[in-house]
C-alpha positions in Angstrom: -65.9 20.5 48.8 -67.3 16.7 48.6 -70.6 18.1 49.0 -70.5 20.7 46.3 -69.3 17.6 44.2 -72.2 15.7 45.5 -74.5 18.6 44.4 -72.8 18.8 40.7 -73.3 14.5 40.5 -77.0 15.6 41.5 -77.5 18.5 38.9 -76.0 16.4 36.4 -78.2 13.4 37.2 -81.3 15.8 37.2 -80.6 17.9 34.2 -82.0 18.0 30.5 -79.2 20.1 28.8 -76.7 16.6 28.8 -77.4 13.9 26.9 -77.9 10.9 28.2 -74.2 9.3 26.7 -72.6 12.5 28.3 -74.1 12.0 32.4 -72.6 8.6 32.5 -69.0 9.6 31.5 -69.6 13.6 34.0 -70.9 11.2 36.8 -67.6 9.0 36.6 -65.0 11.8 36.3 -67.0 13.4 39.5 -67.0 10.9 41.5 -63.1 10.0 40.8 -63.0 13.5 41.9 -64.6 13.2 45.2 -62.4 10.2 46.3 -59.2 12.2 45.5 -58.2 15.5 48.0 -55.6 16.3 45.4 -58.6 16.9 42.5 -60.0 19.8 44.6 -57.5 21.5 43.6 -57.2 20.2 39.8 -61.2 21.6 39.9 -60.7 25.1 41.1 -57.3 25.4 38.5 -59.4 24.2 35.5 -62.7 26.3 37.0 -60.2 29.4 37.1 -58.4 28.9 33.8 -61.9 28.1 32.0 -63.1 31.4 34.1 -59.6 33.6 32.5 -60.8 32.6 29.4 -64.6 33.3 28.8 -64.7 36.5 31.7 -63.8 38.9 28.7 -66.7 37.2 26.6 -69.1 37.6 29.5 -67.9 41.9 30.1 -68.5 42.4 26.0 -72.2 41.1 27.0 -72.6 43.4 30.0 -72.7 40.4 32.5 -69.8 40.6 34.8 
């Protein structure tokens, strides 16, 4: 899992869709992330929550 988290402090380095006051602040939270076994799991609750709550958006569009 550290290395997906590496790959997410990459892509968020790397991309043009956050502003440059956002990576800063993404890049912090991340890498608090990576030092702490216990936020694994606090990622893949909020990921699954966030996922509860925009999969019926994504069926009315035809994408899941």
């Amino acid at each position: 899992m550290k290395k997906k988290i590496e790959k997410a402090i990459e892509t968020v380095e790397k991309s043009d869709k956050i502003t440059e006051e956002n990576k800063p602040l993404i890049i912090q939270k991340l890498k608090e992330w990576r030092e702490e076994d216990d936020a694994i799991n606090d990622i893949a609750l909020r990921f699954e929550n966030w996922w509860m709550e925009v999969e019926p958006i994504f069926a009315e569009l035809g994408l899941v």
